[in-house]
Structure formats: C-alpha cells, structure tokens
PLY file of the C-alpha trace (Angstrom):
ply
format ascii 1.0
element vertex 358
property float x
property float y
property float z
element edge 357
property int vertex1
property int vertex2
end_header
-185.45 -259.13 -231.90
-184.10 -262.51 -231.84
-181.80 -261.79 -234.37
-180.13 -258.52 -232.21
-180.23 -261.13 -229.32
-177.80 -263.69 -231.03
-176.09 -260.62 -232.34
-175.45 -259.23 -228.85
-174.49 -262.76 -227.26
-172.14 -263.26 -229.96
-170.69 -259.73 -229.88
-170.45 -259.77 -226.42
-168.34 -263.82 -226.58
-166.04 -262.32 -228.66
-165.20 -258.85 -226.73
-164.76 -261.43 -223.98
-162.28 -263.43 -226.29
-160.31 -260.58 -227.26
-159.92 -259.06 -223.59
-158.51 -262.47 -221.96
-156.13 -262.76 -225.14
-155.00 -259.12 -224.79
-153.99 -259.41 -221.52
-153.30 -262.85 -221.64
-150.52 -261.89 -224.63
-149.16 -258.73 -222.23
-148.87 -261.08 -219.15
-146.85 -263.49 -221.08
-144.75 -260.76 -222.68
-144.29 -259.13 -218.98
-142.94 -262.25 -217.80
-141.50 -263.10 -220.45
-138.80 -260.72 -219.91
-138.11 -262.53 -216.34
-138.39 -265.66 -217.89
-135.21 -264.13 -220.63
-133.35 -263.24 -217.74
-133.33 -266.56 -215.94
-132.16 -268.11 -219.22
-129.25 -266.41 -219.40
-128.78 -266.61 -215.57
-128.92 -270.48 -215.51
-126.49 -270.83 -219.09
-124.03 -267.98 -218.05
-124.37 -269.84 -214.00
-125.91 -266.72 -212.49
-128.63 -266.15 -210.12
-130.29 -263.86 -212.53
-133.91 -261.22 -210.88
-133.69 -262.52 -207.27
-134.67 -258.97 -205.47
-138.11 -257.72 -206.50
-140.04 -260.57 -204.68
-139.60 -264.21 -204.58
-137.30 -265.99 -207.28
-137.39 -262.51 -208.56
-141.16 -262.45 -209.73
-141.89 -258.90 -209.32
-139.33 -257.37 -211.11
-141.68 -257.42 -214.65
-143.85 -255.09 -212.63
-140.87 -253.20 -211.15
-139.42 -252.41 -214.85
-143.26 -251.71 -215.99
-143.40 -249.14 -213.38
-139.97 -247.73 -214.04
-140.98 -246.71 -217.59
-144.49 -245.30 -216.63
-142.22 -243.03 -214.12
-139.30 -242.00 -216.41
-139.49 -239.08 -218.22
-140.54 -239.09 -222.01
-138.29 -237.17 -223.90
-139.24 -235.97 -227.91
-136.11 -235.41 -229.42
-136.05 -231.42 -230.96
-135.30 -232.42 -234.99
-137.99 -235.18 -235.11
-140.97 -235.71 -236.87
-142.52 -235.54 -234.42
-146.38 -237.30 -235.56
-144.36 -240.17 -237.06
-141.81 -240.70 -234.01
-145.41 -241.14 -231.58
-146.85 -243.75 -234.58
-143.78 -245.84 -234.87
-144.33 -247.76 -231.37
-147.77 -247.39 -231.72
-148.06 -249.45 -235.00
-145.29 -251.87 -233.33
-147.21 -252.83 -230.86
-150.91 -252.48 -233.10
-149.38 -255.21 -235.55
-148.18 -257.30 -232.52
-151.73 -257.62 -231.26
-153.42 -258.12 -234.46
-152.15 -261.17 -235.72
-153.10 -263.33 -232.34
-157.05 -262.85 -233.83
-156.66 -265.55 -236.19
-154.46 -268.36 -234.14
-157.11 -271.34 -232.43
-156.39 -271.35 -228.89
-158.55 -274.82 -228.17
-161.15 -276.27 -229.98
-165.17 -275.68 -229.92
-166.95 -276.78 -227.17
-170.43 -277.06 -227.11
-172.63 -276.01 -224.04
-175.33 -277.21 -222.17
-177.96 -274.90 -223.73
-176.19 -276.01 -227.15
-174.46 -272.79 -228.12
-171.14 -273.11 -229.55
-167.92 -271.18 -228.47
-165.23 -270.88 -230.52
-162.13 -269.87 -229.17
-160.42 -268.71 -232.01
-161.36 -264.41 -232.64
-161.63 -265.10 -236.55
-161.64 -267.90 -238.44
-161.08 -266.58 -241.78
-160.37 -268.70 -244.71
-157.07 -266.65 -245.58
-155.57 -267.04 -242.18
-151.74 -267.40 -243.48
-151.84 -264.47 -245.86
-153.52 -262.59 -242.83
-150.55 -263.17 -241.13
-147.94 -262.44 -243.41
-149.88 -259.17 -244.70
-149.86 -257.95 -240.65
-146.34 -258.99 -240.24
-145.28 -256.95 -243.01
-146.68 -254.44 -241.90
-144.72 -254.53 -238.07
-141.83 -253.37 -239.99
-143.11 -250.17 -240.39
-143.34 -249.12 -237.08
-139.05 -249.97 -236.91
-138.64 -248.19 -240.24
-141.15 -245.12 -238.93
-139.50 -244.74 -235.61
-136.21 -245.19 -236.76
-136.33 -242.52 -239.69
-138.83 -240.02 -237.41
-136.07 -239.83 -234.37
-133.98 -238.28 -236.48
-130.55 -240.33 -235.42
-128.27 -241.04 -238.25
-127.92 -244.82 -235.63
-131.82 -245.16 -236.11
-131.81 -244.99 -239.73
-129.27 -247.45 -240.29
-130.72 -249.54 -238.02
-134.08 -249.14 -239.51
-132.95 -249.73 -243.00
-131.06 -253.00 -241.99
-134.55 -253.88 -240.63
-136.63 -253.43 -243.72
-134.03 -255.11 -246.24
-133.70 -258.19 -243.08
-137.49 -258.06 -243.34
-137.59 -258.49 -247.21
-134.92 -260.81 -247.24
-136.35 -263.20 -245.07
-140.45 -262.71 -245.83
-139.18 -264.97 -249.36
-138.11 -268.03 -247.85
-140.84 -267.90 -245.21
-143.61 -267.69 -247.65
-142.31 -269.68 -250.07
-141.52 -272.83 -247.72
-145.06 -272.43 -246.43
-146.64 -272.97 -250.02
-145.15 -276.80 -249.32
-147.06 -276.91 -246.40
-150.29 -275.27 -247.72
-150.00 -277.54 -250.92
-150.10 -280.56 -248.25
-153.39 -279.21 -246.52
-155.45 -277.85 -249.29
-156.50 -274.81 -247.17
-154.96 -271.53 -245.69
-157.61 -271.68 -242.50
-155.37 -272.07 -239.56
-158.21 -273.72 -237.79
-158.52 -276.57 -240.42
-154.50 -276.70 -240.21
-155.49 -277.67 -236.72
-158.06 -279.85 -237.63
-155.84 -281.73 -240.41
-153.40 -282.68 -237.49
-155.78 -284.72 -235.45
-154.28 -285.97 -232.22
-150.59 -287.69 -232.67
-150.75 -290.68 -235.38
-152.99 -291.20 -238.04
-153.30 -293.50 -241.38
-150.21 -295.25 -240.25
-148.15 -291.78 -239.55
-147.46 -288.64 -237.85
-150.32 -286.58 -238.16
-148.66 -282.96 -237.24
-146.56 -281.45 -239.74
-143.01 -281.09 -238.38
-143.03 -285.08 -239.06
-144.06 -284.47 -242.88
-142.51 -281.39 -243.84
-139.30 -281.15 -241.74
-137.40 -278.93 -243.99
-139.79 -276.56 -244.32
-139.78 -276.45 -240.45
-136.56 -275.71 -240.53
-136.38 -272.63 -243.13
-139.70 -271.39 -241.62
-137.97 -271.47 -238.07
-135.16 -270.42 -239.18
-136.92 -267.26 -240.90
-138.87 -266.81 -237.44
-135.67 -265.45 -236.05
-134.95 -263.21 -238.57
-138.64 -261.68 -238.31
-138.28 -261.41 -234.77
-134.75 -259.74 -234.84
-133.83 -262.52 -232.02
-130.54 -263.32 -231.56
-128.18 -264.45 -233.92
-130.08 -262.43 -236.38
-130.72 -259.05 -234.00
-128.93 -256.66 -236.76
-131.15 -254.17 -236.00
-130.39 -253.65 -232.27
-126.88 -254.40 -232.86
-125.32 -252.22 -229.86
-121.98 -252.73 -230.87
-121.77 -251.31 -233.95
-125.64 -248.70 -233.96
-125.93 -247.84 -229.93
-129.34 -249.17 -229.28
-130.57 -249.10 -233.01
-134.14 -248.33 -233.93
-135.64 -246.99 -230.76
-132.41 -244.99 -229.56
-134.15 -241.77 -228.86
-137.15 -243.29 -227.26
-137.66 -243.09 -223.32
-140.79 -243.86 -221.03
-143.30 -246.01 -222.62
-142.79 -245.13 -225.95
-139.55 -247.29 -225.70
-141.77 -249.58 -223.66
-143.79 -250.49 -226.34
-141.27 -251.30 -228.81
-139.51 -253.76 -226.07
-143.46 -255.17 -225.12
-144.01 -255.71 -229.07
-141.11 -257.51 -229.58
-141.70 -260.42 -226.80
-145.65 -260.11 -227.87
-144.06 -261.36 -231.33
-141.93 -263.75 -229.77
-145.14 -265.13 -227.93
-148.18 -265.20 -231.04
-145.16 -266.42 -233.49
-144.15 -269.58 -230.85
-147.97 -269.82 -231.04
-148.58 -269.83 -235.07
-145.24 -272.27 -234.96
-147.09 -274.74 -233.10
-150.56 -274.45 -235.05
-148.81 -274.79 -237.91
-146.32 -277.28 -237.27
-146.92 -279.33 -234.42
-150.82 -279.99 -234.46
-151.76 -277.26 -232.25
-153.79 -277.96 -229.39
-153.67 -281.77 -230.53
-152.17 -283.97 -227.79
-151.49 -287.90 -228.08
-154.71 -290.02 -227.38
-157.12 -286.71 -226.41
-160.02 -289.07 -228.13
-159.73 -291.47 -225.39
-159.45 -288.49 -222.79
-162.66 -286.54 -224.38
-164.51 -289.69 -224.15
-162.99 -290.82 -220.43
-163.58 -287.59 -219.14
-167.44 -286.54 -220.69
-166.76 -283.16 -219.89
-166.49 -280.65 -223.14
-165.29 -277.78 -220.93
-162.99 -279.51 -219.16
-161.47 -281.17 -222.27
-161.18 -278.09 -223.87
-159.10 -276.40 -220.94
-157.08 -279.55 -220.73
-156.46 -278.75 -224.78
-155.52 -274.79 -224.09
-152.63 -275.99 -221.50
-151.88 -278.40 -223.91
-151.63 -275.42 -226.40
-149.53 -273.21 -223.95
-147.37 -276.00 -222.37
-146.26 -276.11 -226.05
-146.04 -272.77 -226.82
-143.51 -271.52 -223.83
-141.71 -274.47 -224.70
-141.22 -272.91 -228.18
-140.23 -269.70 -226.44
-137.60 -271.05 -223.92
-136.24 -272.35 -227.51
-135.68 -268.90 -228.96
-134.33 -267.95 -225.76
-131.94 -270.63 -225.46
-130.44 -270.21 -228.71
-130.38 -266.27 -227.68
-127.91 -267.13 -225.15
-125.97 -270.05 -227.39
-125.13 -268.83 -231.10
-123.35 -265.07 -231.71
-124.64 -262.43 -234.00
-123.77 -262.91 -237.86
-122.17 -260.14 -239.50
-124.62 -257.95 -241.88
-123.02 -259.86 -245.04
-123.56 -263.45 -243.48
-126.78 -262.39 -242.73
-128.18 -261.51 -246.35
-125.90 -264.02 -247.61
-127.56 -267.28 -245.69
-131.01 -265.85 -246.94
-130.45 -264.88 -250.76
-128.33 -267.59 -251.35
-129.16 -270.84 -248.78
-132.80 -270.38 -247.46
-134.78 -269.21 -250.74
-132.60 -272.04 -252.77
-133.71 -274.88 -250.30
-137.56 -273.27 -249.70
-137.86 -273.76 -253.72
-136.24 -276.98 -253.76
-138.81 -278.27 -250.54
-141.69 -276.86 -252.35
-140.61 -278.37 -255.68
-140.04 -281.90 -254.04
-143.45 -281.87 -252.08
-145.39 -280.27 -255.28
-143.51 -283.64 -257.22
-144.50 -286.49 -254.20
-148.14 -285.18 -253.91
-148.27 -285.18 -257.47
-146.86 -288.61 -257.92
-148.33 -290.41 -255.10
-151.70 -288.46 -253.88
-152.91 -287.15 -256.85
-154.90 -290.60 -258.30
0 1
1 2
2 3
3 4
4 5
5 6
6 7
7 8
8 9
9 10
10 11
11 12
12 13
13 14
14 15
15 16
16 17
17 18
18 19
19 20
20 21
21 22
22 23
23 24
24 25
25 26
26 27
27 28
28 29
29 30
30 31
31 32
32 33
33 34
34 35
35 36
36 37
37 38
38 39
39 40
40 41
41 42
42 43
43 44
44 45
45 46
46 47
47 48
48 49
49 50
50 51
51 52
52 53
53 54
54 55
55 56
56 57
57 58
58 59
59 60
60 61
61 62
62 63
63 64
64 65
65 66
66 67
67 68
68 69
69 70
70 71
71 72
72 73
73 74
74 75
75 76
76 77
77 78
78 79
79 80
80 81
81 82
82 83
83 84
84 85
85 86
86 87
87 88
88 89
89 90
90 91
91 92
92 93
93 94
94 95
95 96
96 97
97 98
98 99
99 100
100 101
101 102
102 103
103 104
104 105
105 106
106 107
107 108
108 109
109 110
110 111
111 112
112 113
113 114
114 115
115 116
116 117
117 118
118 119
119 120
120 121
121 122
122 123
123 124
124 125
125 126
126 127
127 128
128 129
129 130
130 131
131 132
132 133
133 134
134 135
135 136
136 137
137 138
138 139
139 140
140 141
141 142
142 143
143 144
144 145
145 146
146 147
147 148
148 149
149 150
150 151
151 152
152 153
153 154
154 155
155 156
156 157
157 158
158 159
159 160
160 161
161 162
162 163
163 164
164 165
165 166
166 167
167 168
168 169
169 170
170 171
171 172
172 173
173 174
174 175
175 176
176 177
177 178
178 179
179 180
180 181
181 182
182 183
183 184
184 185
185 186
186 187
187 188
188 189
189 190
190 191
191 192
192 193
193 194
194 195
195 196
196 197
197 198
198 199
199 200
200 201
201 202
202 203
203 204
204 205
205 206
206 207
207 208
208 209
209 210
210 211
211 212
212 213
213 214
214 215
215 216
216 217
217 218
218 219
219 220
220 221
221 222
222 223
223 224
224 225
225 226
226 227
227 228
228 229
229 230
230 231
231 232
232 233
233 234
234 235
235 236
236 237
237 238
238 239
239 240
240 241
241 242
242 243
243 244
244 245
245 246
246 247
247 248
248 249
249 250
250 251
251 252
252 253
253 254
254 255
255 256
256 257
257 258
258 259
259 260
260 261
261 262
262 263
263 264
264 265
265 266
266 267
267 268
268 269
269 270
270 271
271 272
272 273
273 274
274 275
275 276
276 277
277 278
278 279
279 280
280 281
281 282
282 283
283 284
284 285
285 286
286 287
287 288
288 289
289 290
290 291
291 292
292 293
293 294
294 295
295 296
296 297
297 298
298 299
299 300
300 301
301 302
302 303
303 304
304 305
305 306
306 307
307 308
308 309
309 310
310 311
311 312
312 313
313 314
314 315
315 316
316 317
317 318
318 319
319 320
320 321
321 322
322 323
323 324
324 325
325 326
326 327
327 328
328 329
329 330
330 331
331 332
332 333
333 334
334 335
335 336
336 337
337 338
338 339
339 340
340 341
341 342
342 343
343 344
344 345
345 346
346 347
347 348
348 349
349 350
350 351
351 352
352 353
353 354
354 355
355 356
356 357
C-alpha cells in the first residue's frame, strides 16, 4: 500500500509537470508569434499588432480563433490518412523533446520529498533528442507528399535532404562537447556548469567549446527552417511550400510546431551551452535567501530570461540576413560545417587527451 502511495504521488508530480510545460510551451509559441511581429516592426521602423488589445497583445488569440473558425478544406487527390498525420506528428515531435530539458534544479520540501523538475532524466538525453528531431521531419515530408501539390513535394524533399544535411554537423560537433562532460544526461550537463566560474575558468560551455557553439547554432537554423535557411517555405520560388493545401488548424499546427521548436531548441541551446539554469554567484543567493522554493523559482526565470533571449536572437537574424539559394545552402553544410565539426572534435579529442587524461 505504501508502495501504490509513492507511486500515485509521484505519478500524479509528474502529470502536474507535463501539464504546466504543455501549456507553458503553447503560451510561449502563441506569443511568440506577437513577439516575431514586433521584431520586424521595430527593425523595418513599424508599429507592428497594435489593434487586438493593448500594444497589440490579443492578436495571438485573435489569429488562434481565426483558424478554429476557417473552414478545413481536404484537398480531392490526397491521401487523405497521411495528409491528417503530417501536422499531427509535427506538432507530436515538437512536444516530445521538452520531457528531457531541466527547467530548475531539485528542491527539497519540508516533509523531505524531492521534486524534480525535469519530466525524464534519462541517461541518453542527447540521442533522445536527436532521435525525436529526426523524426519532426516526417510530418513535413508526410504532409508535403499526402497533399498531393507538385509545390509540397519539392518543398518537402528540400526539407528531408536540409534535414540530413545538417543532422551531420550537429551531431558530430556535439561529440566535442559530450567528450568534455563524460555523460549524455542533460541534467548532469547542467550540473557540470555550476554557477559562472570555476577552477580558475568559465564553467558553461560556450566559453570552452566556442566553435562547436557556433556549428551547433548554426545547424539550429537549418533544423528549424528559420530564416536564412527557410528553403522549405520559400514563397518565392514553392507558394507556401510544405503545408500549401492545409487550412484551419491543420495548418495551425504546422505554424504552432514550428515556434514550439524555436522555443524547446532556444531551451536545449542554453542547457547545453550556457549552464542552464546556472546564474553568477546563486551559492551565495541559496544560502542568503534559505528558501529552496524560492531559489528554485529565482533559477526557472533565470532559465527563461535566458531562453527568450535566445529566441529574440533567431528572430533578429530572421529579419537581418536573406535566404541562401538551394546550392549555397547544401554547399555551406557538405563542404564548411561537417569539415570544421571534425576538425573541433579532433582538436578537443587531442587537448583532453594531452592535458586531462593523466
């Protein structure tokens, strides 16, 4: 009986979890479709949403309720199973990878149970995340070949061989950063980047592995289809690309999908990369303030503050840098990216080997 009992409360922390990150990942999404538009209002000097409520606010919930009330349309020549999975599994994959990513660390109550705020702390984190990535490209791919649309298809095709192309240099500049930490647990990532300074030097890993950063950034974009690598929705040359033929919510959650991406990959960014929810002197704040659930909420801003500032940075360089041509495109990752990810693993594989292996 005991046993069910710390079955149930456990069962019943983590449906919590899971609920406030569900929504908590379509609230940011919503807004993060205002927060797009005001980008590109302030760097094009434009007032940008300014009509559905103040500064604009409710116009997320005005566009939500515009696709709930348009009409959904199945094209005639579809298949038409596949053409309902494709945003389906979009926005599935979207969701799924935001179970593994520590949102604060564990705080222990009164009573002495500890919560974790992290869904699943399983000790292949990273190759959770690539294998659920990989898979978001089938919902383009289904969607695109199901609507039947000769734009779809090419649009969906440029999206599996972007995918490919850019899923190499990813991967291969994290196995630099994994041969640094010893571990593919994103919470002992976390853990590994301690606060701000440690043994005499940076303790988050932008500071140690900066080129890897870069190519994994870099990559980010492509995985994303964000601007200047957004071949797939290329409207000049395919129409809309992918989801063409899609109306109503169906089209609504492809567009939700791609800015839940945007959010949970600004989030694995900054576990991976820039320590997390670790903040500058939080050991002389946890002790100042003797309040675990306090500190830990401090440590979740922390998390977030650093998060949407990762976001306004994809949106920014929306707004700044055109779209490469198809050939750049496949070009910059074949022949620049993979080259320098193998040449960054090689040099960190050589210094760990030379200087931390005694």
């Amino acid at each position: 009986m005991l046993l069910l009992q710390v079955d149930m409360a456990f069962l019943i922390e983590k449906i919590l979890l899971i609920t406030v990150i569900l929504f908590g990942s379509l609230g940011i999404a919503m807004y993060a479709t205002w927060g797009e538009r005001k980008v590109a209002a302030v760097m094009q000097d434009r007032l940008g949403p300014n009509r559905a409520g103040p500064l604009g606010l409710l116009q997320p919930l005005a566009d939500g309720l515009k696709l709930f009330m348009k009409e959904e349309i199945i094209p005639d020549r579809s298949t038409k199973f596949l053409f309902i999975l494709g945003p389906c599994l979009s926005m599935l994959t979207a969701l799924m990878t935001s179970a593994i990513v520590p949102w604060g660390p564990d705080f222990v109550a009164a009573s002495g149970h500890i919560f974790t705020l992290q869904v699943a702390d399983i000790n292949i984190g990273v190759l959770y995340v690539f294998g659920v990535v990989s898979l978001g490209v089938y919902g383009i791919m289904l969607g695109g070949w199901a609507s039947n649309n000769k734009f779809s298809l090419l649009s969906s095709i440029r999206s599996a061989s972007q995918a490919i192309s850019y899923e190499l240099p990813m991967g291969i500049s994290l196995i630099a950063l994994l041969m640094m930490t010893g571990t593919l647990s994103l919470r002992e990532i976390v853990q590994q980047q301690h606060g701000f300074w440690a043994d005499g030097y940076f303790s988050w890993n932008f500071f140690k592995q900066p080129l890897g950063f870069i190519i994994f950034l870099t990559c980010s974009f492509a995985e994303l289809n964000r601007a200047p690598f957004d071949l797939p929705e290329c409207e000049s040359e395919l129409n809309m690309g992918y989801h063409q033929e899609y109306s109503s919510m169906k089209l609504g959650f492809y567009l939700f999908a791609e800015y839940i991406n945007l959010f949970v990959s600004s989030a694995i960014l900054i576990t991976l990369f820039f320590g997390g929810y670790n903040f500058p002197f939080m050991d002389q704040m946890a002790t100042s303030l003797n309040s675990p659930i306090l500190f830990t909420l401090i440590c979740v801003l922390v998390f977030m503050a650093k998060v949407i500032c990762m976001i306004l940075f994809f949106m920014f360089v929306r707004w700044t840098l055109p779209r490469f041509r198809f050939d750049q495109l496949m070009k910059l990752g074949w022949k620049s990216l993979i080259p320098l990810a193998l040449v960054n693993m090689l040099i960190t594989a050589a210094v760990i080997l030379l200087f931390f292996n005694k």
